[in-house]
C-alpha positions as a printed Julia matrix, in Angstrom:
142×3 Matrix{Float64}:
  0.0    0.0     0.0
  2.24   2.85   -1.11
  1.59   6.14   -3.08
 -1.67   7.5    -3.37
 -3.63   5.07   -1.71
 -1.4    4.85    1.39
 -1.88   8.55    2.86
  1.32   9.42    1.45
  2.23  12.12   -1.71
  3.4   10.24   -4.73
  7.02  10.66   -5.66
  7.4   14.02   -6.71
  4.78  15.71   -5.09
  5.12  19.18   -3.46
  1.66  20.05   -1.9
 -1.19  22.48   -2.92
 -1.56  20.76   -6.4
 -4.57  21.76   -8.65
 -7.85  19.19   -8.08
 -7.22  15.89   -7.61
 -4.1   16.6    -5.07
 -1.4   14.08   -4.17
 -3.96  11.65   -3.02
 -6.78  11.93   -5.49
 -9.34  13.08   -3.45
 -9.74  16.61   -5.16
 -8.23  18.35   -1.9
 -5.34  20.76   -2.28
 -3.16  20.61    0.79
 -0.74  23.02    2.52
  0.9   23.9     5.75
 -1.08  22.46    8.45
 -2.93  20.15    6.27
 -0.07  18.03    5.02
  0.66  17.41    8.82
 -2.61  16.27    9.35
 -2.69  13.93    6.16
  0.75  12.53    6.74
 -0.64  11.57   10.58
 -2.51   8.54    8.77
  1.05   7.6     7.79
  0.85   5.99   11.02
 -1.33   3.83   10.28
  0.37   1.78    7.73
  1.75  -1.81    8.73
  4.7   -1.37   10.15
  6.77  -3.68    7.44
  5.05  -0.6     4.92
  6.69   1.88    7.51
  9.8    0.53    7.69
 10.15   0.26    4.01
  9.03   4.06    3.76
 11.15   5.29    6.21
 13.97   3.04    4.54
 13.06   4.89    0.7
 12.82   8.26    2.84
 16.93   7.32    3.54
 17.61   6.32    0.23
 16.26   9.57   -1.05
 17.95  12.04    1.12
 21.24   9.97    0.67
 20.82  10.66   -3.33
 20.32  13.59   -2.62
 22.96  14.4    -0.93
 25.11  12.1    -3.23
 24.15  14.5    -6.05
 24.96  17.84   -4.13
 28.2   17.11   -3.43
 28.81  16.07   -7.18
 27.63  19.39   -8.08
 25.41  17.88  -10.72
 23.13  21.34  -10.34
 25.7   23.64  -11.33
 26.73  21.9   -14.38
 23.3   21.43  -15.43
 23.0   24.86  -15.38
 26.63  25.32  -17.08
 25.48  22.95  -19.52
 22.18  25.14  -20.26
 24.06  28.77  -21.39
 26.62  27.01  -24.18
 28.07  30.9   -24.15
 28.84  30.71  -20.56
 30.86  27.09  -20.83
 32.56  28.33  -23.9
 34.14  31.07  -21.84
 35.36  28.93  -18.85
 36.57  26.37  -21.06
 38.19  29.05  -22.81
 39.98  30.57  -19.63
 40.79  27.22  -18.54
 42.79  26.23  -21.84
 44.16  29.45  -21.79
 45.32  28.97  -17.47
 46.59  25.58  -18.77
 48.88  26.73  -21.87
 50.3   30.16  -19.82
 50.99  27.23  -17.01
 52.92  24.67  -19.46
 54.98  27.85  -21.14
 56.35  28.93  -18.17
 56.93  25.49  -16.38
 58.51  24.46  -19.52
 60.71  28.15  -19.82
 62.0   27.15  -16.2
 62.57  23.43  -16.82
 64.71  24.26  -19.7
 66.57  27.5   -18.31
 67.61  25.12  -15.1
 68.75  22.31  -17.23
 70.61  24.53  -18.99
 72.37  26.46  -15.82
 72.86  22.63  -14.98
 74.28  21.83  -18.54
 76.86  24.9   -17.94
 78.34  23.74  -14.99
 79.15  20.53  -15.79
 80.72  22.02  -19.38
 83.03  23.83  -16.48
 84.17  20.84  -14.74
 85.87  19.37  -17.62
 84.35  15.77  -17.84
 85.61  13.85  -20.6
 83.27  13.06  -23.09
 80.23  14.77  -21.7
 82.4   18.07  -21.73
 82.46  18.28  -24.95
 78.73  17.02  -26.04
 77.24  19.64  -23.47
 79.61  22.5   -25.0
 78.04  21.62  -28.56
 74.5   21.71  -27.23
 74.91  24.58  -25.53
 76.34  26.52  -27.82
 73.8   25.23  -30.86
 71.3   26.56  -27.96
 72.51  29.92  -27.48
 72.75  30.52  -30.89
 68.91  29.88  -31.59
 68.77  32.11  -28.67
 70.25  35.05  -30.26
 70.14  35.84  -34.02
């Protein structure tokens, strides 16, 4: 006995709807009224209470489920294609400033790094770091 024939809304239901209300009667309820028709909730069989209460759990656990995922805002994101366009936009554009300059420092400190060991005089590597630093600075300057 669940839904309209148990005392209790159907899934969905807000209160005050046009005839016919939640129940089927053809009474609109609000405020104090959905107190007093919930009251006969009470007088389901306790296995049907049980199993409310338990889809009553279930519900406020989606619920919350779906708030923390955020799934609102990117509905709403998803609705103005103009306003995702433009954080997408300033995202890519965050993400390619970011890799420029991490990749500007990578290479200038693997260069300092290149330099020194060009100035301790290993043999071998010396002379390969000399030749690739010096085919480096001259792309550097024209």
């Amino acid at each position: 006995m669940t839904g309209e024939g148990a005392g209790c809304p159907p899934p969905g239901s807000t209160g005050g709807e046009a005839p016919g209300g939640p129940w089927g009667d053809g009474v609109a309820r609000e405020g104090a009224e959905w107190r007093d028709a919930w009251e006969g909730w009470g007088r389901l069989p306790r296995a049907e209470q049980r199993r409310l209460e338990r889809l009553a759990r279930q519900a406020r656990r989606l619920a919350l489920t779906l708030e923390r995922m955020r799934i609102a805002e990117f509905v709403r994101l998803t609705e103005k294609p103009r306003h995702l366009f433009y954080v997408n936009f300033l995202a890519g554009l965050g993400r390619g400033v970011g890799i420029a300059v991490g990749f500007s420092l990578l290479g200038a400190l693997l260069l300092y790094f290149l330099r020194r060991a060009v100035m301790l005089h290993l043999p071998g590597i010396g002379t390969f770091i000399a030749e690739l630093v010096m085919i480096v600075q001259s792309q550097i300057r024209p």
